[in-house]
N, C-alpha and C positions, 0 to 999 in steps of 0.2 A: 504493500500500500504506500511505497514510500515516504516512510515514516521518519522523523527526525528520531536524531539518539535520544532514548528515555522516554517518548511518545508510545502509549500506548490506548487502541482502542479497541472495546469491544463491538463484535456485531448482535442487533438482537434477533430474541424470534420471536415465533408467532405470543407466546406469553408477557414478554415484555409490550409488545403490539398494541395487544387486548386490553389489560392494564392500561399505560399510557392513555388508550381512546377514550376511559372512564372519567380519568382526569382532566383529559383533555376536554370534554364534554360539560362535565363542572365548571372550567377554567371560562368555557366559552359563553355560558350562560352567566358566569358572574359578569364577563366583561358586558354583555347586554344588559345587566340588571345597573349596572354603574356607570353607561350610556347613558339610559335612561335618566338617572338622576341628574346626572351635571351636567347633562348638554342644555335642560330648561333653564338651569343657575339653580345649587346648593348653597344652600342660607346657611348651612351646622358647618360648624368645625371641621378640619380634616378628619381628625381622630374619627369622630362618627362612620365616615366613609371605611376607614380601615376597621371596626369595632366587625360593621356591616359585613364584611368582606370575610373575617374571621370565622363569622358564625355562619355566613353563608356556606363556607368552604367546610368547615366539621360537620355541617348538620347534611353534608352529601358525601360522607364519608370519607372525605379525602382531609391533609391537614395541610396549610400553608406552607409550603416550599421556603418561602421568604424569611420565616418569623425566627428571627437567631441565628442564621445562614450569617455565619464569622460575626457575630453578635448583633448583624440587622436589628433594631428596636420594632420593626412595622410589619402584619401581615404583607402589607401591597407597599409599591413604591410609589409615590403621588410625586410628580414632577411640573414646575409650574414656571414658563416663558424661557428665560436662559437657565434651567436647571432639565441638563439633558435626560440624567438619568439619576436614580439611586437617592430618589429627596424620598424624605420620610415620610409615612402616610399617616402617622399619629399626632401631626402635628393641629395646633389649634389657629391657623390660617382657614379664611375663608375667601372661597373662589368669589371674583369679579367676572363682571360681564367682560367677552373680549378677551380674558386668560388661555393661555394656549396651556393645554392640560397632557401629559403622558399618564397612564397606569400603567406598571407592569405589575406581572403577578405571576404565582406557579402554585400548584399544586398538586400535589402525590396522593396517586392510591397501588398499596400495595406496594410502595418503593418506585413505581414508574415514577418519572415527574413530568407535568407540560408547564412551559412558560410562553408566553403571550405579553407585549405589550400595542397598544394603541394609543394614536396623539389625537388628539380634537380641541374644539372651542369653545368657552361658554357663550351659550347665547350666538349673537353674530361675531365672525373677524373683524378684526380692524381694519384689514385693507387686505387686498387681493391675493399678493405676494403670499401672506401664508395660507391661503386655500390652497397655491401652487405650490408650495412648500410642503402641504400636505400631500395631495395629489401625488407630487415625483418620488415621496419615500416610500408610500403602500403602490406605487408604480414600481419603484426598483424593488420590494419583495416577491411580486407576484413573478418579476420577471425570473428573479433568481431561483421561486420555486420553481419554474420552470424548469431550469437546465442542472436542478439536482436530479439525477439519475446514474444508473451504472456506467461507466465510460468517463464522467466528466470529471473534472477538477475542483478541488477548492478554491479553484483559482480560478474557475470558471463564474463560481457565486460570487465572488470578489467583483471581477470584472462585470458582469451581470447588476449588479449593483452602483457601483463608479461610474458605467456607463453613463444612466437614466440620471444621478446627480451631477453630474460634471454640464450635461447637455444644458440640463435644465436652469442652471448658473448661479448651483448652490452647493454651499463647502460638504463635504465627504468627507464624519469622522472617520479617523483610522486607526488612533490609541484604543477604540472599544468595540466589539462586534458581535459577531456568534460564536457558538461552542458547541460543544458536545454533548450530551445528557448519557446518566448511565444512574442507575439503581442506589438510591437515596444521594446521588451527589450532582449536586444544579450545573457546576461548572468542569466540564470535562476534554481533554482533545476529541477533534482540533481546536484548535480557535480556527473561527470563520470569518477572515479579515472584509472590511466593504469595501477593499480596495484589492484588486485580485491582475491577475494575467492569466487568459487562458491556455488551460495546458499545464497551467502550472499547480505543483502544491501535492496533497493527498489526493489518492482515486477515490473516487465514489464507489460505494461497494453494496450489494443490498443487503440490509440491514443495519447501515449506519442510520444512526437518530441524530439529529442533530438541533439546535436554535437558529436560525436565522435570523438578524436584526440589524437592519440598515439606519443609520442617524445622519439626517442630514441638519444643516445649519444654515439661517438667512446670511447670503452673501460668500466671502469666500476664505473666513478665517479661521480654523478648524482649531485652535489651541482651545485646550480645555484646565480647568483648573478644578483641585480638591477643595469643597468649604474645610473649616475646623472640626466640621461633627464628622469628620474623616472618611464619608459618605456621599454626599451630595457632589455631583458632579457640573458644575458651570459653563458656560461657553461664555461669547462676546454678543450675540443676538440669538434668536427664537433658535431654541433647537425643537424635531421632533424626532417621533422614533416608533418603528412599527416593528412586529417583532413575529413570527409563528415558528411551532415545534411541526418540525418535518421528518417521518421516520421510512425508511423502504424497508416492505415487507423482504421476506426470504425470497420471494421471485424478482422483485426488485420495482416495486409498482410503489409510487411516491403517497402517502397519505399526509394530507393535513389534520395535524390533531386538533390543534385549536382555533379550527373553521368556527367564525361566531359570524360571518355575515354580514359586519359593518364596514361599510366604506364611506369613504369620503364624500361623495356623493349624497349619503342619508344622511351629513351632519348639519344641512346648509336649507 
């Protein structure tokens, strides 16, 4: 699989599959149930959102993926304008009209895990650019599931990715991306860089599971900074950030696990 030294991945099978789609199913339904909520405008605190999300996720038998993952304080990640990813979902911030919103979130049943995030707006955008801004990043996911299949590269989703943000003439982080999934552990090889060369990287094999997660940024400056809560990750303007767990079965047939159905399109 052309593996770097020390890299190591498992393939799964049909069990790990099954599982996964359970969670994945869960993961997909919460991200509808928290659509719903913040795209009208959420008056409560963030915490309430996160509280939501926790008891959502136990009472469908699965437990938050998120919650203590290298001591995360938050079921869900709540990310809000220049906070690309990893902002805390317990906090007592409340959303504004025009807030560009990320949720991410995972959830495990059985040790599978799915993670999934999505970016939208409260209420209406402020201005065009980030519907575009939307638009080109759940456009470079879809493409990149695309061309995950047996034959291609990591370096194909990379590229796959790069592409649709560089056209669009918006920054392409590349310090953070996708990864791997394997049985109780969120973060696994490879990393799935969003900047790629075709041909290049690991082979695509079936049975690799993997996260896919494209972030782009308004404009063209992709530095990223850590807050103090040693979590929260910042840009220089609006990032967003779309995300799906993609696994090939044993014959090599692509599933999405955390098909919920929203696109950009339904947030406007």
């Amino acid at each position: 699989m052309n593996l770097r030294k020390g890299e190591i991945i498992t393939l799964k099978d049909n069990v790990w599959l099954q599982r996964q789609k359970t969670a994945g199913k869960v993961l997909a339904d919460l991200h509808n149930e928290l659509f719903q909520m913040i795209k009208v405008g959420y008056k409560k605190p963030l915490y309430h959102l996160d509280a939501f999300a926790n008891n959502f996720i136990l009472s469908n038998n699965c437990t938050p993926s998120f919650y203590q993952y290298n001591g995360f304080p938050s079921s869900i990640c709540v990310s809000i304008n220049k906070e690309l990813v990893h902002g805390f979902g317990n906090r007592d911030i409340i959303l504004k009209e025009g807030d560009v919103v990320t949720i991410d979130a995972g959830t495990t049943f059985q040790g599978a895990i799915a993670d999934c995030a999505i970016s939208y707006v409260v209420g209406q955008p402020k201005n065009d650019s980030i519907v575009k801004l939307l638009t080109s990043c759940q456009n470079s996911l879809n493409n990149a599931i695309g061309v995950f299949s047996p034959g291609k590269t990591i370096g194909d989703i990379g590229e796959a990715i790069s592409k649709v943000g560089k056209e669009d003439g918006f920054g392409v982080i590349v310090n953070y991306g996708g990864h791997g999934l394997d049985y109780d552990t969120l973060h696994t090889s490879p990393f799935v860089s969003n900047d790629g060369k075709s041909g290049e990287g690991i082979s695509i094999q079936p049975g690799m599971s993997i996260a896919i997660e494209p972030m782009f940024v308004l404009g063209k400056n992709i530095r990223t900074k850590i807050l103090r809560d040693n979590w929260t990750v910042i840009t220089n303007d609006i990032g967003v950030h779309f995300e799906h767990s993609v696994t090939l079965d044993e014959e090599g047939k692509c599933h999405i696990i955390t098909e919920h159905g929203i696109t950009v399109k339904d947030m406007f």
